[in-house]
C-alpha positions as CSV (number, residue, x, y, z in Angstrom):
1,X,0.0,0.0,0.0
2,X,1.3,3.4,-0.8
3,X,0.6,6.7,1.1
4,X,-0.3,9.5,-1.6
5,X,-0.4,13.2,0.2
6,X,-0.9,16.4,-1.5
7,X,-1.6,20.2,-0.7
8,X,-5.3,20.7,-0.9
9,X,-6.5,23.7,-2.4
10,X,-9.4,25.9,-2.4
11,X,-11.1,23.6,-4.6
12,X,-10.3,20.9,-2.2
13,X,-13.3,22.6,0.3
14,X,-15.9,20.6,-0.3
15,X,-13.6,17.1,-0.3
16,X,-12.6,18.1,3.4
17,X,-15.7,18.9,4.3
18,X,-17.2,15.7,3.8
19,X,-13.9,14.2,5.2
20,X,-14.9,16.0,8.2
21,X,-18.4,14.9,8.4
22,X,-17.7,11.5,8.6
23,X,-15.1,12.1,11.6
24,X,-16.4,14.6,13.8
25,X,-20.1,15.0,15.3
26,X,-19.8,19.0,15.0
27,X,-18.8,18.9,10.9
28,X,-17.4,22.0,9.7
29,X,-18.8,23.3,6.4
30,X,-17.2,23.4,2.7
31,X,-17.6,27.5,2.8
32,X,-15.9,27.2,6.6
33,X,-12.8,25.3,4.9
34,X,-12.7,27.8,1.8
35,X,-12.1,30.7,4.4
36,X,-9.6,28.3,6.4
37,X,-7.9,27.7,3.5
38,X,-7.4,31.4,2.0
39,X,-6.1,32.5,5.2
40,X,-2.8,33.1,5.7
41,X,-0.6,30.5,7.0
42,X,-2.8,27.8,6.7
43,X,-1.5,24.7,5.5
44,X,-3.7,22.1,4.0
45,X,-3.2,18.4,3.3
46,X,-5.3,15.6,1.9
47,X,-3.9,12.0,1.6
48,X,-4.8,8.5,0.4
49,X,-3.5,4.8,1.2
50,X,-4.4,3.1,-2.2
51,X,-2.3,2.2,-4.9
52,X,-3.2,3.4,-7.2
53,X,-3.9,7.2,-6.1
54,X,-7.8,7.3,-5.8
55,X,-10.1,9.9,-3.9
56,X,-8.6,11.4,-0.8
57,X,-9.1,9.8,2.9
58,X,-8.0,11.7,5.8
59,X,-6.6,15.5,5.7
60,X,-4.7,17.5,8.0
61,X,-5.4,21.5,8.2
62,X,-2.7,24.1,9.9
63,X,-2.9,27.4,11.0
64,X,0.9,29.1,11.2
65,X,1.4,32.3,12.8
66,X,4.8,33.6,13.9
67,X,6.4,30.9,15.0
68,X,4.0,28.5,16.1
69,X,1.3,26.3,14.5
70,X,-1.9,25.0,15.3
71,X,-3.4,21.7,14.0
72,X,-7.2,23.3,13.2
73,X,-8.2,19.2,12.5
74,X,-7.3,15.9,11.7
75,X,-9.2,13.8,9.8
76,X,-9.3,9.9,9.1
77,X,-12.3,7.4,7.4
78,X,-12.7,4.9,8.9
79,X,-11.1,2.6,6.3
80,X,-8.1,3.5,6.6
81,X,-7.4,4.5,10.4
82,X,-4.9,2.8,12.1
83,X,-2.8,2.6,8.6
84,X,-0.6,4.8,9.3
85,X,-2.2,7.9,7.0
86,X,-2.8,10.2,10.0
87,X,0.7,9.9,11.0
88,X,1.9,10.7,7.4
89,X,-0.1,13.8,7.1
90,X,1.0,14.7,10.8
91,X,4.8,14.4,9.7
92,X,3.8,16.1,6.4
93,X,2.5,19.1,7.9
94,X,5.0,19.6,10.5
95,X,7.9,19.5,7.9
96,X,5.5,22.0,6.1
97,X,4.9,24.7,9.1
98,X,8.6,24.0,10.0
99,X,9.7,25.5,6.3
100,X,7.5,28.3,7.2
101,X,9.2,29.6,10.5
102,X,7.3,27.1,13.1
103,X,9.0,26.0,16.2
104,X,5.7,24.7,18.3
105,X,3.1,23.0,17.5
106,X,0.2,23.0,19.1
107,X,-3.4,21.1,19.0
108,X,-6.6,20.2,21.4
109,X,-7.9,16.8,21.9
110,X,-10.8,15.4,23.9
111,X,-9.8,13.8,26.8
112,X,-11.5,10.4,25.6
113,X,-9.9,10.3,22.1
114,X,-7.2,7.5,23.2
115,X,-6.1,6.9,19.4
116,X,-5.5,10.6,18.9
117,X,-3.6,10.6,22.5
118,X,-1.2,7.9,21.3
119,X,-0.7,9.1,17.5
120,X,0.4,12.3,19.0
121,X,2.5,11.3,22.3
122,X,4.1,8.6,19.9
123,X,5.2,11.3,17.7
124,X,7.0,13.5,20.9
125,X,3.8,15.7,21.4
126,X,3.5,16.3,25.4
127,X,0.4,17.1,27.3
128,X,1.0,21.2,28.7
129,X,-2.6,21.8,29.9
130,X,-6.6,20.7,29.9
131,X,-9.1,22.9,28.7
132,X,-12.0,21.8,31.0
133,X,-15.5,21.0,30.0
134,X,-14.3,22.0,26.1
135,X,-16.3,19.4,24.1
136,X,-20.0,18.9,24.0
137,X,-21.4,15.9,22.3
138,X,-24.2,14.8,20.5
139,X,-25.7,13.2,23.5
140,X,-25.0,15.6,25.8
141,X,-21.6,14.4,27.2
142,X,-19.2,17.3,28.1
143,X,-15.4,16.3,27.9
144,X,-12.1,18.0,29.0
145,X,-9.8,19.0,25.9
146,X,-6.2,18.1,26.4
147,X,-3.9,20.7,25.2
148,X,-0.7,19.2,23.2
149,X,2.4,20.5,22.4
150,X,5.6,19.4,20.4
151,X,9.1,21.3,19.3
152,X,9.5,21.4,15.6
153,X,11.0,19.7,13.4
154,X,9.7,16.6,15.0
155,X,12.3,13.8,15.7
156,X,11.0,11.8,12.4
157,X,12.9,8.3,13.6
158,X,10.9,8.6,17.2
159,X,7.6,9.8,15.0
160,X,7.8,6.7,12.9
161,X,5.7,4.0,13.9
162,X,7.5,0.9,14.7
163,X,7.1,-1.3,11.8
164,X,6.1,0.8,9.0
């Protein structure tokens, strides 16, 4: 299997918008990731694990300011999570925000997502605060967001997972 990532473009909107709705309870709409992605510093990526290349399956969006970077969202269908993709992207768009004057990155991540947790403590992100009562879901639930952070460039040989 082969990991295809490109830069996602304008055009891209409504591709990442229905990436996002099958991801995330609270989906963000394609006119929400045309502004994301005309504002400066963001950095946009879409990416596919099929040989060959075929419609995109996960995407990462960045915000870079100064020099720091936020991951906006992460996104992976369900067929292909756990493959490796969202790390690609993750490494992908760190190199990227790097090139363009980053030294931090930062994110948010409910408290319950354990995958997300992992993918980003695997790849030397470090918890540096909790956002309390942050998420609401669907069904009322109310969950903590925990605030990650990681130095850029991101040690790539600690940030690959073991195996692939």
């Amino acid at each position: 299997m082969t990991t295809h990532i490109r830069a996602a473009k304008i055009d891209d909107a409504g591709r990442l918008a229905s990436i996002h709705c099958t991801c995330f309870e609270e989906a963000w709409s394609e006119e929400a990731f045309r502004r994301l992605l005309d504002s400066p510093g963001a950095i946009a990526l879409l990416g596919c694990n099929t040989e060959p290349e075929t419609e995109s399956q996960a995407f990462i969006l960045v915000q870079v300011a100064a020099d720091q970077c936020e991951i906006l969202s992460l996104g992976t269908t369900s067929p292909v999570r756990r493959k490796g993709l969202a790390r690609a992207l993750l490494i992908a768009a760190a190199k990227e925000a790097h090139r363009f004057g980053a030294h931090e990155m930062f994110l948010e991540v409910a408290d319950d997502n354990h995958a997300a947790l992992a993918l980003y403590a695997s790849a030397g992100f470090a918890v540096v605060g909790r956002r309390a009562k942050y998420y609401r879901r669907a069904d009322k639930t109310v969950l903590d967001a925990m605030m990650l952070r990681a130095t850029l460039p991101l040690d790539y040989k600690l940030a690959r997972r073991p195996g692939a």
